[in-house]
C-alpha positions as CSV (number, residue, x, y, z in Angstrom):
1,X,-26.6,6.5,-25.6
2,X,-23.0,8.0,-27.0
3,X,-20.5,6.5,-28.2
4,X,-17.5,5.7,-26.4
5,X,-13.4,4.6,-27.1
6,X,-12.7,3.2,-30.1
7,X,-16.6,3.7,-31.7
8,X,-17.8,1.5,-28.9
9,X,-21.4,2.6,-28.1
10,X,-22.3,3.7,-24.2
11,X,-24.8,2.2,-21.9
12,X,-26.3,3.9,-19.1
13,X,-26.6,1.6,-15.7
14,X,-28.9,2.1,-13.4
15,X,-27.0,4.9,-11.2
16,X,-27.2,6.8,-14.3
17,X,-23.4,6.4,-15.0
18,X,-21.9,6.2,-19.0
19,X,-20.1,3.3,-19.3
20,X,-17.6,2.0,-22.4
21,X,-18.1,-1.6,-22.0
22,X,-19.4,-4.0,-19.3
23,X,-16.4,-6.1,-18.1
24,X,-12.8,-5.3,-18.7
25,X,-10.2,-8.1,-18.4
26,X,-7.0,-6.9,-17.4
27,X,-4.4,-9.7,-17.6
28,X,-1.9,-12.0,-19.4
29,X,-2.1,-14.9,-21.9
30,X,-1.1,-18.0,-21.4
31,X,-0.8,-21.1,-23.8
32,X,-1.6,-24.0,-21.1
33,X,0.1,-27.5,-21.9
34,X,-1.9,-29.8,-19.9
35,X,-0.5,-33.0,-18.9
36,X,-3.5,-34.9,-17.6
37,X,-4.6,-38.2,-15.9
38,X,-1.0,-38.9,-13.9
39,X,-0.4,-42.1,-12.8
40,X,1.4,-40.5,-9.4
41,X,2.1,-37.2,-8.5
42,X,5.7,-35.3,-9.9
43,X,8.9,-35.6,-7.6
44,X,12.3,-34.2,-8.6
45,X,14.4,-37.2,-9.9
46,X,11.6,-39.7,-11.2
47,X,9.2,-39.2,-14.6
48,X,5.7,-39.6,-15.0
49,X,3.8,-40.4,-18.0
50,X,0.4,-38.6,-18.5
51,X,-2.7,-40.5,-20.3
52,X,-3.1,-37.2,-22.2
53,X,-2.0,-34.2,-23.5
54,X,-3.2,-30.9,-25.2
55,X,-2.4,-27.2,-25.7
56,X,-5.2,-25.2,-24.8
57,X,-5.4,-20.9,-24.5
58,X,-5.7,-19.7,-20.7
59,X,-4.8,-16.9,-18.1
60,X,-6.6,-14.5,-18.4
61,X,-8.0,-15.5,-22.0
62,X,-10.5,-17.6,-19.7
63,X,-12.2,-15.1,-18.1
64,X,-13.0,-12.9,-21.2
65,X,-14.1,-16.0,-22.7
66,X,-15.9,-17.4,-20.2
67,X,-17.8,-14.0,-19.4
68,X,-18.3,-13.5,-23.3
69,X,-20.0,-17.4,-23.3
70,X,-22.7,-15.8,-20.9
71,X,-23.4,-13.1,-23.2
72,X,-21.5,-10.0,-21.6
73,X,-19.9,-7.1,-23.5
74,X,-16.7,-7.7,-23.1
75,X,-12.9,-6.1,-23.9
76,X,-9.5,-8.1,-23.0
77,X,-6.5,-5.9,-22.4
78,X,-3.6,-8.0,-23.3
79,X,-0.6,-8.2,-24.9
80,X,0.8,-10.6,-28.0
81,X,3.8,-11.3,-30.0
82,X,5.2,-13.1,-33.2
83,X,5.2,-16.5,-31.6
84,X,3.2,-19.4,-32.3
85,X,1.4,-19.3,-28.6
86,X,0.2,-16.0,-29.9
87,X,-1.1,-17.1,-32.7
88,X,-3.0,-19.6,-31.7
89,X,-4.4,-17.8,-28.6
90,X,-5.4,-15.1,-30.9
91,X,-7.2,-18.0,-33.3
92,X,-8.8,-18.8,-30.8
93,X,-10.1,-15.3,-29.0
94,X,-11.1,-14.7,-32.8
95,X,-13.3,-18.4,-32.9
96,X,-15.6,-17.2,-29.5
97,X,-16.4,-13.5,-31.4
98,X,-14.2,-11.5,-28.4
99,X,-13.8,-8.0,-29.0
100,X,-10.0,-7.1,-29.8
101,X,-10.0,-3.8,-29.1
102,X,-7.6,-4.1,-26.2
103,X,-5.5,-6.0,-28.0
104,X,-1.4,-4.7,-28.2
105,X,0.8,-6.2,-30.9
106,X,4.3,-6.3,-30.5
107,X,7.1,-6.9,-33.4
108,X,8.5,-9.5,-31.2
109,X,8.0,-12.8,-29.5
110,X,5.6,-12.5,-26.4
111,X,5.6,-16.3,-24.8
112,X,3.2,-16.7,-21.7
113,X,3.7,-20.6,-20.9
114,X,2.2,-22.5,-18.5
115,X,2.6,-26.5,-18.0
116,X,-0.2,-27.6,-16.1
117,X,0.3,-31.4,-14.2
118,X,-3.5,-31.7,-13.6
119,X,-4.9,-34.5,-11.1
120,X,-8.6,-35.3,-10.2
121,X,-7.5,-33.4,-7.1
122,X,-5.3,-30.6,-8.0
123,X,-2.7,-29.5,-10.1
124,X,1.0,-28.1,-10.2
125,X,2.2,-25.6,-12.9
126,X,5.4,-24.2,-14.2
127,X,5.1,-21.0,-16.0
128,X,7.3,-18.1,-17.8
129,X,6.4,-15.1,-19.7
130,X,8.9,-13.1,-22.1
131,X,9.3,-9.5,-20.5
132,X,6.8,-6.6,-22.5
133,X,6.5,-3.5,-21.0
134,X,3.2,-3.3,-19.0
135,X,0.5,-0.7,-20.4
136,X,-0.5,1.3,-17.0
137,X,-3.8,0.4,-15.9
138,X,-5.1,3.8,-15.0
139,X,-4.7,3.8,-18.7
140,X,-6.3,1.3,-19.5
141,X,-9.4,2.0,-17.0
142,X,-9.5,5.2,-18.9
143,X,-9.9,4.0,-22.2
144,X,-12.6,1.6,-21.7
145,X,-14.9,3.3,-18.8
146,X,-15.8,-1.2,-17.6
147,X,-19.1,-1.0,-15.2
148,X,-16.4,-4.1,-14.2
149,X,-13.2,-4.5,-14.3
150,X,-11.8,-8.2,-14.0
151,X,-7.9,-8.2,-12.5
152,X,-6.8,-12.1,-12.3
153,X,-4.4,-11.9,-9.7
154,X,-3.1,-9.5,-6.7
155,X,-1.5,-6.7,-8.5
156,X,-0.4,-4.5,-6.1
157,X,2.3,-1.3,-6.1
158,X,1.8,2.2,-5.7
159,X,0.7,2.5,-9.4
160,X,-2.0,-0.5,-8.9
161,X,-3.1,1.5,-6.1
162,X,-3.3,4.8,-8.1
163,X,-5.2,2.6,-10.5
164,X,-7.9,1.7,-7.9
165,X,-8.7,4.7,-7.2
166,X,-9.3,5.9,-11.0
167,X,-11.7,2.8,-11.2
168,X,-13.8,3.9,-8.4
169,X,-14.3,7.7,-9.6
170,X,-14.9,6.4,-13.0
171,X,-17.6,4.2,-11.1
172,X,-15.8,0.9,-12.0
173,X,-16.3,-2.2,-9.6
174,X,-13.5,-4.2,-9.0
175,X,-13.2,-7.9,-8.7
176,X,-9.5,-9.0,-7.9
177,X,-8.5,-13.1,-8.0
178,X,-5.5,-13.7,-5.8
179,X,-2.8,-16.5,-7.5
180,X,0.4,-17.9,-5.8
181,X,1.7,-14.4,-5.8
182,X,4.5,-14.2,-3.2
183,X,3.2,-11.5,-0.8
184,X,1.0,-11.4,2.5
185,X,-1.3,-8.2,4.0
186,X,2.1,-6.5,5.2
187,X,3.7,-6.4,1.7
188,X,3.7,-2.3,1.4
189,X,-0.1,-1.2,-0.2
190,X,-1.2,-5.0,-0.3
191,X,-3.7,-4.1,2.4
192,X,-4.4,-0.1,0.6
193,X,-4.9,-2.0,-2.6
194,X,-7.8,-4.6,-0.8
195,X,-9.9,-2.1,0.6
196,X,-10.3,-0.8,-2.7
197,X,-11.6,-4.0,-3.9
198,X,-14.9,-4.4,-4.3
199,X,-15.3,-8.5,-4.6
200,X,-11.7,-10.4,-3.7
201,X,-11.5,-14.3,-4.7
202,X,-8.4,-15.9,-3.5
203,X,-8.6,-19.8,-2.5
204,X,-8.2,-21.2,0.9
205,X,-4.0,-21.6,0.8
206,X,-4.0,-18.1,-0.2
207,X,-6.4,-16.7,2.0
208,X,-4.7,-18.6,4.5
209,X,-1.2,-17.3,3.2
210,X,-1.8,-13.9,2.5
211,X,-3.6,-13.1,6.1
212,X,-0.9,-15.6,8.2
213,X,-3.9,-16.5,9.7
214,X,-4.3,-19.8,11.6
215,X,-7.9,-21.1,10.2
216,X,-9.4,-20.6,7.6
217,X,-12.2,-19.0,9.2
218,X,-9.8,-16.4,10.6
219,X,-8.5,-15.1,7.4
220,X,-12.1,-15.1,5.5
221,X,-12.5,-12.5,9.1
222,X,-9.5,-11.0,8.5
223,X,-10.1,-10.2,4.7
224,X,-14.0,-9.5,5.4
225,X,-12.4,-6.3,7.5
226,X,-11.0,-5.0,4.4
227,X,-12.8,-5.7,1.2
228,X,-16.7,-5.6,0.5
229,X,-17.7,-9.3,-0.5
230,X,-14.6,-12.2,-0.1
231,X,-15.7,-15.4,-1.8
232,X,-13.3,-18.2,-1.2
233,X,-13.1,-21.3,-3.1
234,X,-12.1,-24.3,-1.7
235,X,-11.7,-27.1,-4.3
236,X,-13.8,-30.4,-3.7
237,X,-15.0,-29.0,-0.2
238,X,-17.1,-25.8,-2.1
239,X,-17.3,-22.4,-1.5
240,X,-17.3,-19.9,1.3
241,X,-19.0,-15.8,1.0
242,X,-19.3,-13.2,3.0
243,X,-21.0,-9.5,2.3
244,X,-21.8,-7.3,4.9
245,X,-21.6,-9.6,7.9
246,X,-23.9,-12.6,5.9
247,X,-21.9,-15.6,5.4
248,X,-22.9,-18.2,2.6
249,X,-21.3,-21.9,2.2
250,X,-22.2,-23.8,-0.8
251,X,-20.6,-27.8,-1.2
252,X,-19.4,-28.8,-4.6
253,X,-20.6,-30.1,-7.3
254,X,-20.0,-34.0,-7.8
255,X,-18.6,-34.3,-11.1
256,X,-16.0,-36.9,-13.2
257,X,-13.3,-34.1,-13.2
258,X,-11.5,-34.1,-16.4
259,X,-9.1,-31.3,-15.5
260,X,-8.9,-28.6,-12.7
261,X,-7.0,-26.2,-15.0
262,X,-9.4,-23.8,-15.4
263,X,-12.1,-24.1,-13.0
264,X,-10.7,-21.0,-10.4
265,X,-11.6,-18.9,-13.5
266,X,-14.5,-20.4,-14.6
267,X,-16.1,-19.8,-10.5
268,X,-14.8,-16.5,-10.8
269,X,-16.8,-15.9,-13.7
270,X,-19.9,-17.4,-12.5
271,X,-20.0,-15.7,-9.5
272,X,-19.9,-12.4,-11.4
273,X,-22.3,-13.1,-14.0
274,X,-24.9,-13.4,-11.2
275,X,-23.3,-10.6,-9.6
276,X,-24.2,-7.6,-12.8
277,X,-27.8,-9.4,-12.4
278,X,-28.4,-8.1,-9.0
279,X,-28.6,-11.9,-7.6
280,X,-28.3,-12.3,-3.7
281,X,-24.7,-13.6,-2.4
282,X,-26.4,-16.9,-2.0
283,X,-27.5,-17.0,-5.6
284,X,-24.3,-15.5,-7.2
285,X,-22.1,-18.2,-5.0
286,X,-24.0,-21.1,-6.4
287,X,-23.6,-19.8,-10.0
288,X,-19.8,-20.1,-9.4
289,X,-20.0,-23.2,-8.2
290,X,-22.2,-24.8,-11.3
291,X,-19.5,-22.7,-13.6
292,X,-16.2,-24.2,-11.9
293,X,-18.0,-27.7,-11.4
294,X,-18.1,-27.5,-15.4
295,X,-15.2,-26.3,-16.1
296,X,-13.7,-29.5,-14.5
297,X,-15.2,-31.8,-16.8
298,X,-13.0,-30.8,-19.6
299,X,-9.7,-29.8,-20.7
300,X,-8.7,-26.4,-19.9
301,X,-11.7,-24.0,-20.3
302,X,-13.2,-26.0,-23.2
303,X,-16.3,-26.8,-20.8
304,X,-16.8,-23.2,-19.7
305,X,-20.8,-23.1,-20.1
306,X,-22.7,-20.8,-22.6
307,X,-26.4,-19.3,-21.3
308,X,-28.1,-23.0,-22.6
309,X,-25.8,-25.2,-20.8
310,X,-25.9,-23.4,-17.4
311,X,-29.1,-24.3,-16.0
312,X,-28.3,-28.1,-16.1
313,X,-25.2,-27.2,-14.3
314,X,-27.2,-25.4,-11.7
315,X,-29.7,-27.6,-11.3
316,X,-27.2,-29.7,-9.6
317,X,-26.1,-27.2,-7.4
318,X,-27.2,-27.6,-3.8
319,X,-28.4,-24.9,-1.9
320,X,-26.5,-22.6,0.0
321,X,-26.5,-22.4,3.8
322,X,-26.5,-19.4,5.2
323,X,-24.5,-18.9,8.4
């Protein structure tokens, strides 16, 4: 044992390997007004009254969270501002005991938005963010030495790339969600950047948009070419992994869903909690399904489980096929 950035102390994993912390969240804030239970969905030219309404701390505050519910070491690198959505995303990182070490304050408004117009089935968001200058991630990788390093959407860019390759000589793995980022596998280094991805977790529009493929089982091929382990979620209809040529499918969970808000994250986060255990793909796909299948039955992340609420949530997980 040593200690590491900022007095943290240093854990040895089993390749023998220092590390600084156990999961490193790279990613913005977002204050997430959720208008819930619409009576029809939102056209331009007509208004819709919601049965409900609440302001509730996401991006990629629900990851950290989430991943600190299930008892990991965790640091958030983020950025906040004067503004009120800063303050009360920072009330309530400070309420679930998560590490602020990667914290940056900044004399000035920093306003990451996002109204969510949730439906049992989906949901649509508008979303801004007030410009900060973005602290490099090689940086950042540098500073906290993550066993894993959490990166909510598809950065990509000759310095992402860079990045990548700084996580893997530090021995950091890589998990990378995708987002409605406006790019496909021939954007310059989008493809560079996924084979340096170690788990990639887009959803079926985006696997489907990013590869131009025409199935769905053409772009999970496609992506399974370049990165190690693709996991695709796929809403009501369940999950999809692959790893080394084994293919898992998993259905969803049936569950009164509250709000979809947050339940990409929440899979994301169950799947890597079995993951640092050493669980089989099988195993680690159901334990994102139980995690997103809760999520759903709240507002926001509220439901994200702890360690006691999981196994009920599991135990209504079916198993996975293998295929």
């Amino acid at each position: 044992m040593g200690t590491g950035p900022a007095g943290r102390v240093d854990a040895a994993s089993s390749d023998g390997r220092q590390y600084g912390t156990e999961v490193l969240v790279v990613g913005a804030y977002y204050a997430d007004l959720v208008f819930h239970g619409l009576s029809r969905p939102v056209r331009p030219g007509t208004e819709v009254f919601a049965r409900g309404f609440d302001i509730l701390p996401g991006g990629a505050f629900t990851s950290a969270m989430a991943m600190r519910r299930l008892g990991h070491d965790v640091v958030w690198s983020t950025d906040f501002g004067t503004d009120v959505f800063s303050e009360q995303v920072l009330a309530a990182t400070r309420a679930e005991g998560l590490d602020d070490t990667g914290f940056r304050f900044h004399p000035a408004p920093v306003r990451s938005v996002t109204a969510a117009l949730s439906s049992p089935e989906d949901r649509a968001m508008v979303s801004y963010q007030d410009p900060v200058a973005q602290y490099p991630l090689a940086a950042v990788l540098h500073e906290h030495r993550a066993r894993l390093v959490i990166l909510p959407q598809l950065f990509y860019g000759p310095d992402v790339h860079a990045a990548l390759r700084v996580a893997h000589e530090l021995g950091t793995k890589v998990f990378m969600d995708c987002q409605d980022v406006p790019c496909t596998l021939e954007t310059p280094t989008v493809r560079q950047i996924l084979a340096q991805v170690d788990i990639f977790a887009p959803n079926a529009e985006e696997a489907l948009r990013l590869t131009r493929a025409p199935t769905l089982n053409a772009a999970i091929d496609i992506l399974a070419g370049l990165v190690d382990t693709v996991v695709v979620k796929r809403g009501g209809w369940g999950a999809i992994a692959v790893r080394d040529g084994q293919r898992c499918e998993i259905a969803a969970v049936p569950v009164d869903v509250v709000d979809t808000t947050a339940a990409g994250d929440c899979f994301n986060v169950g799947f890597l909690h079995a993951h640092l255990a050493g669980h089989p793909l099988r195993d680690c796909l159901a334990t994102a399904v139980a995690c997103g299948a809760a999520a759903t039955s709240a507002l926001g992340s509220s439901a994200a489980p702890d360690l006691t609420e999981l196994p009920q949530w599991l135990a209504r997980v079916s198993h996975a096929r293998q295929v």
